[in-house]
Every structure is written in C-alpha cells, then in structure tokens.
C-alpha positions in Angstrom: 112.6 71.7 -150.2 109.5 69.6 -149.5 106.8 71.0 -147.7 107.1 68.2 -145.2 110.2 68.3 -144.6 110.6 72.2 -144.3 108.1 71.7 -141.5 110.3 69.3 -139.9 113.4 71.3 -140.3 111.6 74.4 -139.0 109.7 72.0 -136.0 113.3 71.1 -135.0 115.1 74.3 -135.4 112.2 76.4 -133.6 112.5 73.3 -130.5 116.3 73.9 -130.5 116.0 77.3 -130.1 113.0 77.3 -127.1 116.2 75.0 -125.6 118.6 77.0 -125.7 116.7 80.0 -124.6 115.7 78.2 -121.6 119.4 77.3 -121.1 120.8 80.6 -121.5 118.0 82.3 -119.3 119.6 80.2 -116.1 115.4 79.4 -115.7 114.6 75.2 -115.2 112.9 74.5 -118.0 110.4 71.6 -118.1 111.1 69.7 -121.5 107.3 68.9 -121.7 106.7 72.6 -121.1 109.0 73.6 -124.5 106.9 70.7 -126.6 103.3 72.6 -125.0 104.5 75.8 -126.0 105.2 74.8 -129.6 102.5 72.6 -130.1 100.0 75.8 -128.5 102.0 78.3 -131.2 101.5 75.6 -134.1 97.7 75.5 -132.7 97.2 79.3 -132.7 98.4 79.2 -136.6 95.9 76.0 -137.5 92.8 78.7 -136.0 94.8 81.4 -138.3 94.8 79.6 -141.2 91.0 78.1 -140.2 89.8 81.7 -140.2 92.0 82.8 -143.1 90.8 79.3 -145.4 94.0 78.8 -145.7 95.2 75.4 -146.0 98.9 75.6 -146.7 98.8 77.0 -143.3 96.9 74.8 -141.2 98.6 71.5 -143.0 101.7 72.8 -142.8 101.2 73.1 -138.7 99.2 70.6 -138.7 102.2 68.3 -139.9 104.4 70.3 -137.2 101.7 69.3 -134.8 102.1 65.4 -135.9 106.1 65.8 -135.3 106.0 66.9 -131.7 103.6 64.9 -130.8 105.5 61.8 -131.8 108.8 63.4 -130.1 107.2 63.7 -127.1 104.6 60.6 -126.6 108.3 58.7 -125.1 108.0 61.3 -122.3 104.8 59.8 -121.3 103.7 56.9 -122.9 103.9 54.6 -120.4 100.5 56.1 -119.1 97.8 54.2 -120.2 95.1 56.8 -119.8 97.8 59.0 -121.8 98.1 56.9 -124.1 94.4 56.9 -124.9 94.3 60.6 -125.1 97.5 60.4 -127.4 95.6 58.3 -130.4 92.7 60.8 -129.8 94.8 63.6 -130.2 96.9 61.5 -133.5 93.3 60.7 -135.3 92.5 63.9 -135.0 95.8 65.9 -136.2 95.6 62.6 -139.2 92.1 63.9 -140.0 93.2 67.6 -140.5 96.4 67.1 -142.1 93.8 65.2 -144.8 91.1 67.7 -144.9 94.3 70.8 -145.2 95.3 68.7 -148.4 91.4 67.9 -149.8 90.9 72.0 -148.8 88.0 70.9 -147.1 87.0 73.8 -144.6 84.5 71.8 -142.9 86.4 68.8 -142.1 89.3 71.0 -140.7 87.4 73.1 -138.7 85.4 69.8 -137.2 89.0 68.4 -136.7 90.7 71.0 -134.9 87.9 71.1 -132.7 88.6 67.4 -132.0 92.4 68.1 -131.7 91.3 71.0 -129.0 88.9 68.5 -127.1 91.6 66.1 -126.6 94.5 68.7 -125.7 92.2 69.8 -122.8 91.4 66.2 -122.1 94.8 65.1 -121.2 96.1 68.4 -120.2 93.4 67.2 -117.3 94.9 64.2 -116.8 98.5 65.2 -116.4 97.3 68.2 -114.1 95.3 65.4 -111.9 98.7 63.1 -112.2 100.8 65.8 -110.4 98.3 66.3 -107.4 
C-alpha cells in the first residue's frame, strides 16, 4: 500500500475507533474534541520523529495531520478568523510534508514550529468564541 494512503486508512480507522470508544463509554463526546486528540497524537509523533531525524515519521503524520484537518475545517469554516488560522495551519503542515520528503531537518523543525504557533493561535480563538 502507498504510504499516503496507509496514512489515510490508518487516519480513518484510528478516528473510528476514538468514536466508538466515546460511544461505548456512555461519555458525550465533542466530535471536535476526537479530531484535537488525533491531530495532538499525530503532533507528539512529528516532535518524535523531529528529534529522532526521522522523516518517514514526521511525513507520514504530517500527511495524517493534512487529512484531519480538511475533515474537520466543515465544522468550522464558516468563521472567518478560523478560517485565517486554518490556511496558516495548511501552509504550514504543506511546508513539512515537503521538507519530510526533501529530509530537510531544518525546514521541518522551522515548520512544525509554525504548525505549533497556529494550533495555539486558533485554539485561542475557539476558547474566546465559547466565552
């Protein structure tokens, strides 16, 4: 299978599962809240495989990273200050998918810094949306 689309098969499968736990665990579960988690575990591998230099690893989240995000921009993307935060955070995840496959550890590390600054940046925003 291609590496792309094992990560989407494993993206899918591991966002199917969070479901069903949440289901089966009688606990309301916040669909948003399933997307954060995954996106914060696919994070926590891309700072792995930063550390470890290796880019299988961070592309391959990376990638899984790119596939969440565009299943869940429909939950908000009629925000516009979301929106804006959402292009920051695709440019950024764009720019270390491309520096995983050119195994440039500069470029990565610069991007995932990028991706970091514009997760806190609208995690801000939807925190200041719900007050």
């Amino acid at each position: 299978m291609k590496p792309v689309a094992s990560t989407i098969v494993v993206t899918l499968v591991l966002s199917l599962a969070s479901l069903l736990q949440a289901q089966g665990s009688g606990e309301p579960q916040d669909k948003a809240s399933i997307w954060m988690r995954q996106k914060l575990r696919a994070s926590q591998e891309i700072l792995k495989g930063l550390a470890d230099g290796d880019f299988n690893t961070i592309g391959a989240n990376a990638r899984s990273m790119n596939l969440m995000e565009y299943l869940e921009k429909w939950a908000r993307a009629d925000r516009p200050d979301y929106r804006t935060q959402l292009r920051l955070f695709e440019f950024a995840d764009r720019e270390l998918i491309r520096a995983a496959s050119d195994k440039n550890l500069e470029a990565a590390t610069l991007a995932y810094t990028q991706l970091t600054i514009s997760c806190v940046n609208c995690h801000k925003l939807v925190r200041a949306a719900k007050k």
